[in-house]
C-alpha positions in Angstrom: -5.4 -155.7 -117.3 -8.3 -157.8 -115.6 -8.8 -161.1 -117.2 -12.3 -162.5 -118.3 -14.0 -164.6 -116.7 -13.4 -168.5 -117.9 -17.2 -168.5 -119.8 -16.7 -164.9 -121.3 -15.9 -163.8 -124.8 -13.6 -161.0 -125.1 -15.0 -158.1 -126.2 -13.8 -154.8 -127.9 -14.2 -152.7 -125.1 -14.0 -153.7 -121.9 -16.1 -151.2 -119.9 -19.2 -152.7 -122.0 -18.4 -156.7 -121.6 -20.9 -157.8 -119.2 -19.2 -160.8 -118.3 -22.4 -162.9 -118.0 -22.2 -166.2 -116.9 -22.6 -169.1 -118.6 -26.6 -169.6 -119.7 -28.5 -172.8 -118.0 -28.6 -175.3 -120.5 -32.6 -175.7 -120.1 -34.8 -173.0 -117.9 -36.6 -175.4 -116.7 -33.9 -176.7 -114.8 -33.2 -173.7 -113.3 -33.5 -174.0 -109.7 -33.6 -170.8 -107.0 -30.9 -169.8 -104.7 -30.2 -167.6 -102.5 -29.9 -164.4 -103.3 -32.2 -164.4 -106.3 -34.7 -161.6 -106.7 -37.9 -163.0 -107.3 -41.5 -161.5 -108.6 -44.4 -163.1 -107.7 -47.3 -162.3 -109.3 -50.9 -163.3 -107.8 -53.3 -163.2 -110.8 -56.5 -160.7 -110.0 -55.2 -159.8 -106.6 -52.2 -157.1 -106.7 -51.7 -156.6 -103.1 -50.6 -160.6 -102.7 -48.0 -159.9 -106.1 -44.8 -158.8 -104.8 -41.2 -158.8 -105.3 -39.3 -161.2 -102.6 -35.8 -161.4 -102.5 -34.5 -165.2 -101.7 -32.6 -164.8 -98.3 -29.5 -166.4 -96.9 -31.4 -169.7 -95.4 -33.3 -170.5 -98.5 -36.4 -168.9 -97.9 -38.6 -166.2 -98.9 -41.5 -164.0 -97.6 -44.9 -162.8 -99.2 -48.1 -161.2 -98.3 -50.4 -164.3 -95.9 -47.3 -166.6 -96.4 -44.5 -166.3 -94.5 -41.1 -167.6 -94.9 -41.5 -170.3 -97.2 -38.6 -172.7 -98.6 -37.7 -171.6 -102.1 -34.0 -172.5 -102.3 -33.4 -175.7 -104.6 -37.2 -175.0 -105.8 -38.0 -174.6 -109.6 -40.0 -171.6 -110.1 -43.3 -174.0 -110.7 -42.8 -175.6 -107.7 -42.8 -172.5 -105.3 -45.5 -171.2 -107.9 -47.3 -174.1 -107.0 -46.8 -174.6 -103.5 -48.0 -170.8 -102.8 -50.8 -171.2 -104.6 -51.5 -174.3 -102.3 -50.5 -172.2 -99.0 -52.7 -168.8 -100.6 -56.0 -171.3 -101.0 -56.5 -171.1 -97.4 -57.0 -167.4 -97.8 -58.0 -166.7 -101.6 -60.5 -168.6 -104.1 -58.6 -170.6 -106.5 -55.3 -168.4 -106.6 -52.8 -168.5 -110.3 -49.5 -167.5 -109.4 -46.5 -167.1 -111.3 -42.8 -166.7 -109.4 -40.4 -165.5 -112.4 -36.5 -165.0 -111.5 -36.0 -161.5 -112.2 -32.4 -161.4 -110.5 -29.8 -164.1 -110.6 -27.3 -164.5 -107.8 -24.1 -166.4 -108.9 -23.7 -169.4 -107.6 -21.6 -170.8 -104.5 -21.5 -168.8 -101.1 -19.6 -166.2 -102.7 -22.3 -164.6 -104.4 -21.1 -161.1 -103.7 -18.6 -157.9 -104.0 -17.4 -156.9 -100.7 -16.0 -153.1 -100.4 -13.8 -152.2 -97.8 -11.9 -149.2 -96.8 -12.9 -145.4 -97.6 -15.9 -145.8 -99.6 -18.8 -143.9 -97.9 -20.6 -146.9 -96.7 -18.4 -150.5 -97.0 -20.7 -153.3 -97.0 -21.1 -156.5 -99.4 -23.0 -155.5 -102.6 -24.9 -158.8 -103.9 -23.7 -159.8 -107.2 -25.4 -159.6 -110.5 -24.5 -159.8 -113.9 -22.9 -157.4 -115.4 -22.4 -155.4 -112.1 -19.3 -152.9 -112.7 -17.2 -150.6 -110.6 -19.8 -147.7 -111.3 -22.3 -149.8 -109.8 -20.9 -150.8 -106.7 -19.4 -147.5 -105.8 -23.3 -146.3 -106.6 -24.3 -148.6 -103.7 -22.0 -147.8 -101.5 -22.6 -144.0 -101.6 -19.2 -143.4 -103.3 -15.6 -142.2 -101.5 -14.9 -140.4 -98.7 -13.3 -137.1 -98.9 -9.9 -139.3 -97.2 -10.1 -142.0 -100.5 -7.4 -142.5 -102.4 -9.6 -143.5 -104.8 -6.8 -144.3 -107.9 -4.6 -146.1 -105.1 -7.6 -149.1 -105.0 -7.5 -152.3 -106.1 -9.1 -155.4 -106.8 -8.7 -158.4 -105.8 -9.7 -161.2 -107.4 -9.3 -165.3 -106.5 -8.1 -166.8 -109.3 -6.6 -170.7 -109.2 -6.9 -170.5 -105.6 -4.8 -167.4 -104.7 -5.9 -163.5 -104.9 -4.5 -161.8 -107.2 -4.4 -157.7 -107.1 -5.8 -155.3 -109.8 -5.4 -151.4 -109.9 -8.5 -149.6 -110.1 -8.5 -146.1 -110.8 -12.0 -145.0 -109.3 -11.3 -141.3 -108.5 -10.9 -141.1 -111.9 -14.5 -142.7 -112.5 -16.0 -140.8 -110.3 -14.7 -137.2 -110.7 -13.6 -137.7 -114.2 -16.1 -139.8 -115.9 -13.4 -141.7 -117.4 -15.2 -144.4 -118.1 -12.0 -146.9 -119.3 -11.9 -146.9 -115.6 -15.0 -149.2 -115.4 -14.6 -152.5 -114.6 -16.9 -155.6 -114.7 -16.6 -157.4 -111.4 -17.0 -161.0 -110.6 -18.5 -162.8 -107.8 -16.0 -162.9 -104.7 -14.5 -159.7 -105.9 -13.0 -157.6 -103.2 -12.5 -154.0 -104.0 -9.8 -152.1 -101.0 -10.1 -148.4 -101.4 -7.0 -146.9 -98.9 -6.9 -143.1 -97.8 -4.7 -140.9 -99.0 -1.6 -139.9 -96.9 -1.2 -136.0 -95.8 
C-alpha cells in the first residue's frame, strides 16, 4: 500500500484521494513559483490575455512583454508591474494574473517516468495528478512494457522506497484500484518484459 502524504486525510478509496497539499494559510500570501500556470487577463484587449506558464528561472512571457520576473511575486505585484510595462503600449491597461496551476514547492516539483512508457519525460506536478494521468502524458507503454512489473518510487525520510504499480492493468483493464495519486519527486520505472 502507498502511504499518504504527511498533510493528507485518508480517504475511503484511494484511487479518489487527491492528496492535495496543505492550503496557504492566507492567498494573499501566496507567492508564484516556478512551474505555476498562470492566466493573465488584460481587461478590453483579448489578444494581450494569455495563459503563461512560470518557467524554470522565475520568469514568464506575454504578448509586448517579454520575460518578466514573476517568481517570489504576489499575483498583484506582477498584475501591477505588467500593467506598468503594457502602459507604454496600451491606454491605461487593468490586468489581473490569477494562479490557475500550482507547482509544488522545492526543485522537485515533478514526476519523472522512465523506462518503456511511449515517451519518458518529467511530467510537472499538480494536485491530484494520478498514474492515469501521467501515463496520458507520456503517450502510454510500449508494446515491450511490462507494465504490472513497475514501480514507484518514492523518497520518504530521506531514502526511496519502492511501490508496485500494476499499470497494464490500468490501462488494458480499466482497473481502476490500480490508480494511484502521485507525489512530487515521484519516479515511476516501467521495465520490459523478458521473452
Amino acid at each position: 500500500m502507498i502511504p499518504l502524504a504527511a498533510n493528507a486525510q485518508p480517504a475511503t478509496d484511494p484511487a479518489t484521494d487527491l492528496g492535495r497539499p496543505a492550503a496557504v494559510s492566507d492567498a494573499a500570501d501566496y507567492l508564484i513559483g516556478p512551474g505555476d500556470i498562470l492566466q493573465i487577463f488584460v481587461w478590453k484587449n483579448p489578444d494581450l490575455s494569455v495563459e503563461a506558464p512560470v518557467r524554470p528561472d522565475g520568469r514568464i512571457t506575454t504578448p509586448l512583454v517579454q520575460d518578466i520576473q514573476a517568481q517570489g511575486r504576489r499575483p498583484t505585484e506582477l498584475a501591477a508591474n505588467l500593467q506598468r510595462s503594457l502602459s507604454n503600449y496600451i491606454q491605461e491597461p487593468v490586468v489581473t494574473v490569477v494562479v490557475k496551476g500550482f507547482a509544488a514547492p522545492g526543485n522537485s516539483a515533478a514526476v519523472r517516468v522512465i523506462g518503456a512508457a511511449v515517451t519518458p519525460k518529467t511530467v510537472p506536478y499538480r494536485a491530484g495528478l494520478t498514474a492515469l494521468d501521467v501515463l496520458i502524458d507520456v503517450g502510454g507503454l510500449t508494446m515491450f512494457a511490462n507494465g504490472n512489473g513497475a514501480k514507484l518510487l518514492r523518497r520518504e525520510n530521506g531514502a526511496y522506497q519502492s511501490y508496485p504499480l500494476r499499470l497494464k492493468d490500468l490501462v488494458r483493464s480499466g482497473d481502476l484500484k490500480a490508480n494511484v495519486n502521485l507525489m512530487p519527486g515521484d519516479i515511476i520505472r516501467i521495465p520490459e518484459r523478458m521473452f
